[in-house]
Z-matrix of the N, CA and C atoms (Angstrom, degrees):
N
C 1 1.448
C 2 1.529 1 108.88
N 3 1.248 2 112.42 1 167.43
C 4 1.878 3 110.33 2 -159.04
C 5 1.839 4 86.29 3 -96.84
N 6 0.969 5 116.83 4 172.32
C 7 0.984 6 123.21 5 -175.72
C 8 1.468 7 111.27 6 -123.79
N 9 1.433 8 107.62 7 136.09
C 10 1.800 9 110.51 8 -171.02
C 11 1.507 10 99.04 9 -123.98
N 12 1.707 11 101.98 10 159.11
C 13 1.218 12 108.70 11 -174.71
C 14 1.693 13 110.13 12 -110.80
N 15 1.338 14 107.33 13 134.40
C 16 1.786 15 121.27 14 -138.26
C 17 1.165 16 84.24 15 -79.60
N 18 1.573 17 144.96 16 4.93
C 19 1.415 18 112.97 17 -161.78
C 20 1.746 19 71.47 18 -129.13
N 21 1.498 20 165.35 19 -19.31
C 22 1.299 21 144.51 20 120.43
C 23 1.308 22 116.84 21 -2.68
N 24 1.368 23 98.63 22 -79.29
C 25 1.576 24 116.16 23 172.09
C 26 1.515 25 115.85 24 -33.76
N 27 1.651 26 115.67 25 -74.20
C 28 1.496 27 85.33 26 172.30
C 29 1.401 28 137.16 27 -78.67
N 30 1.294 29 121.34 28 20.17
C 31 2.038 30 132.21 29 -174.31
C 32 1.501 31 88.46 30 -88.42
N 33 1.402 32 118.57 31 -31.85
C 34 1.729 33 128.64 32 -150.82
C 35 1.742 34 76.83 33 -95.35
N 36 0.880 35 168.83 34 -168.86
C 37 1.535 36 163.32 35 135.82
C 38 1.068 37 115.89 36 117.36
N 39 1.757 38 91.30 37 -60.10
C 40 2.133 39 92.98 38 -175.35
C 41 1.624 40 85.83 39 -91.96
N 42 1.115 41 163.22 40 -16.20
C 43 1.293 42 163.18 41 164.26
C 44 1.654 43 92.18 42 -44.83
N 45 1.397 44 118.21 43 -76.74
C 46 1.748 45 118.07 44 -174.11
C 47 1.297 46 91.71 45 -53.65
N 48 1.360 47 130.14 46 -71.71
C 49 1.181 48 126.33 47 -178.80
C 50 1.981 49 132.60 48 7.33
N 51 1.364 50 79.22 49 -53.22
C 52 1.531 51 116.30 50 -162.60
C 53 1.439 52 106.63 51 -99.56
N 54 1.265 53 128.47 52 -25.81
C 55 1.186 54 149.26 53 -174.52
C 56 1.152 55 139.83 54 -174.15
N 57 1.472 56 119.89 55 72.67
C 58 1.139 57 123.43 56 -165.37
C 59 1.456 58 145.96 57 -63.61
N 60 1.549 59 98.59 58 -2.22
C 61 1.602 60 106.21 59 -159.92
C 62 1.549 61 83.32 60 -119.52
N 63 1.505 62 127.26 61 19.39
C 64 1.549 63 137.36 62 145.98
C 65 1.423 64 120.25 63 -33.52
N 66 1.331 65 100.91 64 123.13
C 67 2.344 66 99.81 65 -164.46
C 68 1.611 67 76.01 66 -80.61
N 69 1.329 68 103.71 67 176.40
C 70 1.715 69 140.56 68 174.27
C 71 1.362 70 94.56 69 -98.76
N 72 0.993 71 160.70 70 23.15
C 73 1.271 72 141.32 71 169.27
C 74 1.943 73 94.63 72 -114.34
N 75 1.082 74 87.58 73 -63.56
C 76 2.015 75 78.60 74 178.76
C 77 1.044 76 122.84 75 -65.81
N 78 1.535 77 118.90 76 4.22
C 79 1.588 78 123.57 77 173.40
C 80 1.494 79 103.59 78 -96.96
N 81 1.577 80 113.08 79 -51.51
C 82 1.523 81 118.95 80 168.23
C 83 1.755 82 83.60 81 -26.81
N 84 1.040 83 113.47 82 -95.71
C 85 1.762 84 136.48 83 -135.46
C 86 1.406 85 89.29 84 -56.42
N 87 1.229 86 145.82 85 -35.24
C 88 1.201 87 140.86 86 158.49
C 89 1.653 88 132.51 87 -61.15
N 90 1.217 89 101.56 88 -5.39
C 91 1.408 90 106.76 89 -172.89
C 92 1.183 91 98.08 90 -116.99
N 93 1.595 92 132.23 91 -21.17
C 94 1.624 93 141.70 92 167.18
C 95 1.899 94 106.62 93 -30.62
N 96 1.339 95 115.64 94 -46.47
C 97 1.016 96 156.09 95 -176.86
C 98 1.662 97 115.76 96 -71.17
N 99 1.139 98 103.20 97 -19.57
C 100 1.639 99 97.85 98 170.16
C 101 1.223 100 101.41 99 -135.01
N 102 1.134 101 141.36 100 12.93
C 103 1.412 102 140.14 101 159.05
C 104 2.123 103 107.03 102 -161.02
N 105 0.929 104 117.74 103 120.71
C 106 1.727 105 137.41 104 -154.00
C 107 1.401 106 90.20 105 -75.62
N 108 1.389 107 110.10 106 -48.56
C 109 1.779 108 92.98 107 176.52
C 110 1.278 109 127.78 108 -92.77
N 111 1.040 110 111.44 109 55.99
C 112 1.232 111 135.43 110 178.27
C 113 1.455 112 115.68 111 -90.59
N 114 1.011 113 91.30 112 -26.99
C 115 1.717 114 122.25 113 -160.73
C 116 1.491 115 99.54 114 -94.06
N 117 1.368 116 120.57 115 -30.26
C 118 1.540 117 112.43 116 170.99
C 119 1.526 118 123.58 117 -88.85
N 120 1.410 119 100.08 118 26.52
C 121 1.671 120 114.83 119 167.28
C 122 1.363 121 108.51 120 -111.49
N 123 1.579 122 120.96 121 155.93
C 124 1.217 123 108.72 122 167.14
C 125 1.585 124 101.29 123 -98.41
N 126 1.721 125 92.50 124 160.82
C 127 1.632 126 97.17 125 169.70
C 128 1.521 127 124.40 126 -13.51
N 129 1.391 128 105.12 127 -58.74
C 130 1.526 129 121.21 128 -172.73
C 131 1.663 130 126.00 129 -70.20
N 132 1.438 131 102.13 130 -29.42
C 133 1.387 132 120.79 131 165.19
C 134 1.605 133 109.38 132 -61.61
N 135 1.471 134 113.87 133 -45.13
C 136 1.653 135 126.60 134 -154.78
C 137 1.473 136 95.85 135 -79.20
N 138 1.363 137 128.26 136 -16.51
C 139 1.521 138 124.31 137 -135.59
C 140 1.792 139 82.60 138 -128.55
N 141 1.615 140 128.43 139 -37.49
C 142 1.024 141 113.46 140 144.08
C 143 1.806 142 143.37 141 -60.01
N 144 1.043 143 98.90 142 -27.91
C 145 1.556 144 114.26 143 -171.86
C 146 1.386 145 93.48 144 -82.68
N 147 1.472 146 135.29 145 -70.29
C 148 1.360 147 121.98 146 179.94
C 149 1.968 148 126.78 147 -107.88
N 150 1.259 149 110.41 148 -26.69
C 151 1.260 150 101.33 149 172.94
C 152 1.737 151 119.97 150 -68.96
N 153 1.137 152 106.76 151 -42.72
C 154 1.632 153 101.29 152 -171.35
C 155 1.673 154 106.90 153 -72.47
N 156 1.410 155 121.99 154 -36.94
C 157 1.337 156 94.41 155 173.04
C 158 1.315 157 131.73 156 -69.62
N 159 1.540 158 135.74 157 -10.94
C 160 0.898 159 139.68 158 172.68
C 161 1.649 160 116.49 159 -83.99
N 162 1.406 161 96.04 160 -16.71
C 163 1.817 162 97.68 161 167.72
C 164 1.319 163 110.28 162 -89.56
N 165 1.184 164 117.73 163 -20.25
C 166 1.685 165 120.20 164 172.03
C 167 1.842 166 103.89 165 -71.27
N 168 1.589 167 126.68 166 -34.55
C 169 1.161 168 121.54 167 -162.43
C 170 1.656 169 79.36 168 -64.18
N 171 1.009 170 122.15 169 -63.97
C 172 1.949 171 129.12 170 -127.90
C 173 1.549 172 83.36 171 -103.09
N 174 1.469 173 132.75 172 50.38
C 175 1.213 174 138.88 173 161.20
C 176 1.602 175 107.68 174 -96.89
N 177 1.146 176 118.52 175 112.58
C 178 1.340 177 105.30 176 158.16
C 179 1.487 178 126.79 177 -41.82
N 180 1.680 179 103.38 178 129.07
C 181 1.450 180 109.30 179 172.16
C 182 1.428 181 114.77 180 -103.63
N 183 1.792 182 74.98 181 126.36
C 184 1.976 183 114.64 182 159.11
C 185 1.171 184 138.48 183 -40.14
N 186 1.141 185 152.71 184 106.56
C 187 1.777 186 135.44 185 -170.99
C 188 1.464 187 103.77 186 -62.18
N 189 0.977 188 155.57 187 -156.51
C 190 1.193 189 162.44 188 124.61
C 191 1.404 190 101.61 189 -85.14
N 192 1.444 191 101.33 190 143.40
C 193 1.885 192 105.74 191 170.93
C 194 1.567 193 104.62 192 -113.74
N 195 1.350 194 105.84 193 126.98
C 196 2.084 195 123.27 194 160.48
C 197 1.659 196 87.36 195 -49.09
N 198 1.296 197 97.42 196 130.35
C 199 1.550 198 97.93 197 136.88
C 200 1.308 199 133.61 198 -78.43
N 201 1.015 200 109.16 199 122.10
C 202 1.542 201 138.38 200 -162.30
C 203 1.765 202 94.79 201 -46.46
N 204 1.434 203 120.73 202 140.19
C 205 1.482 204 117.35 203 164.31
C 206 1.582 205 95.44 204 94.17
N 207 1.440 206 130.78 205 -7.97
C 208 1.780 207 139.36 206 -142.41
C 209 1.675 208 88.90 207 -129.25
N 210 1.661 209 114.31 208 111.52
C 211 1.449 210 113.78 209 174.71
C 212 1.055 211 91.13 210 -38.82
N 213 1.517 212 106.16 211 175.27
C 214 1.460 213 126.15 212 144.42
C 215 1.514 214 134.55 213 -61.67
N 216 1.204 215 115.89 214 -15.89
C 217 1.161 216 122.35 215 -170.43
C 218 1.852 217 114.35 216 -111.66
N 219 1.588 218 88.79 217 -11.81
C 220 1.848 219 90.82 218 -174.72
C 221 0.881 220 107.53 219 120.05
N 222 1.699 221 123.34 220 -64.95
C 223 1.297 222 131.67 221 -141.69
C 224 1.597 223 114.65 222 -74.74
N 225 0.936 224 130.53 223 121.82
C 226 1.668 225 119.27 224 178.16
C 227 1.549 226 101.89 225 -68.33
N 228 1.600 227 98.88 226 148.51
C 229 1.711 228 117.62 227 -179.59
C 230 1.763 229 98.80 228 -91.01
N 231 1.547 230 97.73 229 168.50
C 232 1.827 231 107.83 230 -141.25
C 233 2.173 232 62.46 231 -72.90
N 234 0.602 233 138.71 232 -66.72
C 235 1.174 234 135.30 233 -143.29
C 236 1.966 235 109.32 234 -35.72
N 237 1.263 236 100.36 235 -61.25
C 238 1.237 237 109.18 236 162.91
C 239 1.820 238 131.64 237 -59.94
N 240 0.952 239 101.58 238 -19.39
C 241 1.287 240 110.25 239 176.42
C 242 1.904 241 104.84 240 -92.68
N 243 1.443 242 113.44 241 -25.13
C 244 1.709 243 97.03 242 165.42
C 245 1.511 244 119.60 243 -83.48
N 246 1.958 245 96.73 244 -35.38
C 247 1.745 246 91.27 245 -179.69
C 248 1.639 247 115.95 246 -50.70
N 249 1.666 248 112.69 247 -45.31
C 250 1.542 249 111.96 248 -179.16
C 251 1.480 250 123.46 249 -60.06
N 252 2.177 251 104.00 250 -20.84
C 253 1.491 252 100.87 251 166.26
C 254 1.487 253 105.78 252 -59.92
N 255 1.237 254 115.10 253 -72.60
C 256 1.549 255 123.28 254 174.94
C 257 1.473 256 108.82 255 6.68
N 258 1.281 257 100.34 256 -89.54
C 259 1.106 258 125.88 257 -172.27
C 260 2.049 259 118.57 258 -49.65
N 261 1.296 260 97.87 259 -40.64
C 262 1.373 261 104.56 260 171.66
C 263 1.620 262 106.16 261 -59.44
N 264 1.344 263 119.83 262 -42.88
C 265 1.666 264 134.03 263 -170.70
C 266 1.206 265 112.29 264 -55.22
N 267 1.829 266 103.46 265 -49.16
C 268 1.749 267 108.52 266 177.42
C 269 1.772 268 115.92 267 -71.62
N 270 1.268 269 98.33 268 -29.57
C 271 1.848 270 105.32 269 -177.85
C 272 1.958 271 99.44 270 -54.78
N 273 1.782 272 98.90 271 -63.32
C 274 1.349 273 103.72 272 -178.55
C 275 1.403 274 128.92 273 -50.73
N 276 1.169 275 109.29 274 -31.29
C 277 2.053 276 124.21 275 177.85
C 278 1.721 277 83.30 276 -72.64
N 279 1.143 278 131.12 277 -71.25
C 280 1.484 279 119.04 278 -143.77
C 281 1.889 280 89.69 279 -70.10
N 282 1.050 281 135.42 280 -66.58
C 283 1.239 282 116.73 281 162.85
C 284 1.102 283 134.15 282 7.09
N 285 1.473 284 111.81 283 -95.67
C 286 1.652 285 133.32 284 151.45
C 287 1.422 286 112.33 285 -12.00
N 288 1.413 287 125.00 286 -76.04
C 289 1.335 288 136.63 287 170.21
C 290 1.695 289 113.63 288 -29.87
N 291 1.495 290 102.46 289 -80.91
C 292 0.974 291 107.49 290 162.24
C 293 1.571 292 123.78 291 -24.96
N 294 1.365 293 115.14 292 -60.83
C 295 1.682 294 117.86 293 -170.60
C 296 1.749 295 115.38 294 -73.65
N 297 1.308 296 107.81 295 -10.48
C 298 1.304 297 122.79 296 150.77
C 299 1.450 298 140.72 297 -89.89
N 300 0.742 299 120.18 298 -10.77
C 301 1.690 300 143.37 299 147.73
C 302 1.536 301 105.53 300 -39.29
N 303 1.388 302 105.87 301 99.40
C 304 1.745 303 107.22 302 -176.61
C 305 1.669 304 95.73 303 -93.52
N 306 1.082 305 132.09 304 -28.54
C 307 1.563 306 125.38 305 -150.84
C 308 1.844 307 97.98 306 -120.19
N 309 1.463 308 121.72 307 159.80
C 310 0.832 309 140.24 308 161.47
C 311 1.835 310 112.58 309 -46.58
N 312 1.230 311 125.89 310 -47.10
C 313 1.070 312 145.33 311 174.73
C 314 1.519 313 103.04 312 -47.50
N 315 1.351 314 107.91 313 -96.87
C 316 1.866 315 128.41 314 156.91
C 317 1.578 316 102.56 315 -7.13
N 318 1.094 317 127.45 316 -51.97
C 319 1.465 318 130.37 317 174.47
C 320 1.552 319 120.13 318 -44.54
N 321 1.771 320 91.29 319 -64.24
C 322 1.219 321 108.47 320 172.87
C 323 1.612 322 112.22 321 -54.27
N 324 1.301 323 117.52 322 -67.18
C 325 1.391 324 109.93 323 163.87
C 326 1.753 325 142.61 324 -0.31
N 327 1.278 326 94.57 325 -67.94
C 328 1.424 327 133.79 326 -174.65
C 329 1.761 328 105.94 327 -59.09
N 330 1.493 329 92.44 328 -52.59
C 331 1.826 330 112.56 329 166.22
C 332 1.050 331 106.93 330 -43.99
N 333 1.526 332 104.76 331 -69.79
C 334 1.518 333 106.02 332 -156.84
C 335 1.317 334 115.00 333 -86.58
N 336 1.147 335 111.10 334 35.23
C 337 1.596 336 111.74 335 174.26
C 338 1.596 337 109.36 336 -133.81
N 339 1.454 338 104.39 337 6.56
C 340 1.555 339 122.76 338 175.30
C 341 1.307 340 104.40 339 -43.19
N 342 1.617 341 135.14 340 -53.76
C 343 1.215 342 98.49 341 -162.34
C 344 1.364 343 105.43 342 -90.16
N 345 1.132 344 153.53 343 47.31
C 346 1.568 345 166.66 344 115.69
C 347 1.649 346 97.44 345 -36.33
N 348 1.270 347 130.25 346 -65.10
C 349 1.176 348 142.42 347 177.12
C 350 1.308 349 99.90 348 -52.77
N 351 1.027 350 130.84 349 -90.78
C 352 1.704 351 126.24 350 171.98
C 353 1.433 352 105.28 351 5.80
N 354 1.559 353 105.18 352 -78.91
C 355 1.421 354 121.00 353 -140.32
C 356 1.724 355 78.17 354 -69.38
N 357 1.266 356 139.45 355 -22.70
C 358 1.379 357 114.23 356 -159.07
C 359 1.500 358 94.90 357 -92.25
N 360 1.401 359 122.11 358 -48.98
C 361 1.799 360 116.28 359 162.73
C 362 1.407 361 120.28 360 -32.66
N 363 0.769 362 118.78 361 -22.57
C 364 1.495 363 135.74 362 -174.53
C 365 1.556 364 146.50 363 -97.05
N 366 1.686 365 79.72 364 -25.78
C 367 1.456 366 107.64 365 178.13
C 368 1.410 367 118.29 366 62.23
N 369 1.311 368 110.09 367 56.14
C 370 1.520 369 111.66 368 176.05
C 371 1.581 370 90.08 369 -116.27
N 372 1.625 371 101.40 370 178.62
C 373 1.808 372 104.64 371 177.08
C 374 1.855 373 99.01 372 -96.50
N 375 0.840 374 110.37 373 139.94
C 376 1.230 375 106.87 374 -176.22
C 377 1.934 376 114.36 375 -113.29
């Protein structure tokens, strides 16, 4: 990690402090001035190294949001975990079918019997 100098760090602090919606460029050029190598960063270097972490401290914190429909715990229930077999079973048969289909015809076939596939993704009787 780059190393910053703690007394930058706090001039750069009570500066946001004081004004937060303060650009990095007039702070760079202001801070040139209390420490010389300051100046061998660019803007973008200076504004990573000390402005953004201190705008990350004094960021309001976010909750995290569950996705909605998503146990609490992660884990999918057996229920969901057979419908998506299901469903994986009918993808793979129409596949299969499909990849066996030697003729133009057979193609057609395979199509037109799609919603057979449906109803089996789906779990209807078909």
């Amino acid at each position: 990690m780059a190393e910053r100098n703690e007394k930058v760090m706090e001039k750069v602090r009570k500066e946001l402090e004081a004004d937060p919606t303060r650009k990095s460029k007039p702070l760079y050029e202001q801070m040139q001035k209390v420490d010389k190598s300051i100046g061998d960063l660019s803007v973008q270097q200076f504004h990573a190294r000390y402005v953004l972490p201190i705008k990350r401290e004094n960021a309001p914190k976010r909750p995290r949001k569950r996705r909605t429909g998503q146990p609490a715990t992660g884990a999918r229930s057996r229920k969901a975990r057979a419908e998506r077999e299901q469903v994986r079973t009918a993808f793979l048969k129409f596949a299969r079918d499909l990849a066996e289909a030697e003729s133009r015809g057979q193609i057609v076939q395979v199509m037109t019997d799609l919603d057979s596939y449906v109803d089996q993704a789906t779990g209807q009787a078909s």
